[in-house]
C-alpha positions as CSV (number, residue, x, y, z in Angstrom):
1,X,-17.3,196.9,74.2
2,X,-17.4,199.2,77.0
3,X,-15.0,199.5,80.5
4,X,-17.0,200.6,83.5
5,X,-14.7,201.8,86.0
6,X,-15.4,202.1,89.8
7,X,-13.5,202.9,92.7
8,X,-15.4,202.1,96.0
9,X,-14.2,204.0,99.2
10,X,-15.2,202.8,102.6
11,X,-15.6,205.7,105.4
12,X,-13.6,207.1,107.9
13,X,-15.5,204.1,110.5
14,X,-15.0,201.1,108.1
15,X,-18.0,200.6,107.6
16,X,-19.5,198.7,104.5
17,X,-19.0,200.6,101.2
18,X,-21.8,200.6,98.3
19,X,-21.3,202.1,94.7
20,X,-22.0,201.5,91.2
21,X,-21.7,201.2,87.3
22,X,-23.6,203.3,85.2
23,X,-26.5,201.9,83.5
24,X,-26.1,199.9,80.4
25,X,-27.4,196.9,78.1
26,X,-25.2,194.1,77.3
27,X,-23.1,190.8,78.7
28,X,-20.8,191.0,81.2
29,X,-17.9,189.6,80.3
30,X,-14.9,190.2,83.2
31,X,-14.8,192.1,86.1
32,X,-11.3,193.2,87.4
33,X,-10.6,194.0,90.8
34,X,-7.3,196.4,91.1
35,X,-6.4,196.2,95.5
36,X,-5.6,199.5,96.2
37,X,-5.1,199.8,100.3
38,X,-8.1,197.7,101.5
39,X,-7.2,195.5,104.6
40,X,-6.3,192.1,104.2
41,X,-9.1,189.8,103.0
42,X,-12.5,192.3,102.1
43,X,-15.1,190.9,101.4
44,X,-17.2,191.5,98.1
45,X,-20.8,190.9,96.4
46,X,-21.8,192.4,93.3
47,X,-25.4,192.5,92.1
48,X,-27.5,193.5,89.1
49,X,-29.4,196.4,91.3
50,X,-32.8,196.2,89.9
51,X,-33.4,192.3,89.7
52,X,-30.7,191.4,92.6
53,X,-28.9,189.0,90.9
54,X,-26.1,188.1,91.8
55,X,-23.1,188.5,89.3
56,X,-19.5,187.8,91.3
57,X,-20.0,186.8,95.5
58,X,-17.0,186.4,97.0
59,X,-15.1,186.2,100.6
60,X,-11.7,187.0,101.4
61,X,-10.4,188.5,98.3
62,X,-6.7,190.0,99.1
63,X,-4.8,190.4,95.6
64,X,-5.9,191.8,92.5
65,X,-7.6,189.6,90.3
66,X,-9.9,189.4,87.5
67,X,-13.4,186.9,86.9
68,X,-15.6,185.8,84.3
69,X,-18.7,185.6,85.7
70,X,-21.2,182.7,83.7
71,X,-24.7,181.8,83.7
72,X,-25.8,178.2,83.1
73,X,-27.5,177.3,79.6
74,X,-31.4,175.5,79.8
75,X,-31.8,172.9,77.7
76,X,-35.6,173.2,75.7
77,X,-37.1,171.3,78.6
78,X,-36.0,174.0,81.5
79,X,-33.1,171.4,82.9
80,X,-29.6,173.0,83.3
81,X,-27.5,172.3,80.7
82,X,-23.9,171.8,83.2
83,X,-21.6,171.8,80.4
84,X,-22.5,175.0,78.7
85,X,-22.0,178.6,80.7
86,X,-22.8,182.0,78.8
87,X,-22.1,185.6,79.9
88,X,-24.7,187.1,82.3
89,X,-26.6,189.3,80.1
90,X,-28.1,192.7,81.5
91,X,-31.3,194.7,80.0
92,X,-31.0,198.6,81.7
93,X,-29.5,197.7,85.0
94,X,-26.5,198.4,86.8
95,X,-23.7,196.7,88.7
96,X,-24.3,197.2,92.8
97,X,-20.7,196.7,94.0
98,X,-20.7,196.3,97.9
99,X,-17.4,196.0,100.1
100,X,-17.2,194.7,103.7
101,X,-14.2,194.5,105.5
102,X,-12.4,197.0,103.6
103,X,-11.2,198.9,106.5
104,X,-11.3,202.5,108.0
105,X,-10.9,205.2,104.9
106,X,-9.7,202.2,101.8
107,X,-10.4,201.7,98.5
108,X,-10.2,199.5,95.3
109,X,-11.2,200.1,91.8
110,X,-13.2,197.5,90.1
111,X,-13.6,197.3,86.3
112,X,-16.8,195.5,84.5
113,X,-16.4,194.9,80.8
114,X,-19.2,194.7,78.8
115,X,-20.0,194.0,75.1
């Protein structure tokens, strides 16, 4: 397994703040998000940064937390199988992590685990 760590600093105007993992191959399987002095409720959206995907969206996040982001299964005949959710799996990409509404000169760290 491997920890990714990244801390993602807005600038001195608040505006929004981009960064990313390194490259790797694998499956996500958690992302933690540590608050360290953003403003109250940032908002986030984290991305595969080649294909776009989307791997955790999310509005209004204002305490640490951690998610396990899932993919639904396809049954042989290309219908979603609801009950069954695997890891999102990546092939050479990396993890766009985007802040808004972080505030003026903030920050947070946010850790993907991968196997």
């Amino acid at each position: 397994m491997q920890l990714y760590s990244v801390t993602v600093t807005t600038n001195a105007s608040g505006d929004d703040a981009t960064d990313y993992t390194p490259r790797f191959t694998g499956r996500i399987l958690e992302i933690r998000y540590s608050k360290t002095d953003y403003d109250a409720n940032p908002d986030f959206t984290l991305t595969l940064d080649d294909s776009g995907r989307t791997v955790w969206e999310e509005d209004n996040v204002d305490a640490s937390t951690a998610r396990l982001p899932r993919q639904n299964n396809h049954q042989t005949d290309g219908t979603t199988n609801a009950a069954e959710w695997e890891p999102i799996y990546v092939m050479n990409d990396r993890v766009k992590i985007l802040v808004e509404n972080g505030g003026a000169s903030k920050s947070g760290m946010f850790e993907v685990i991968v196997d």
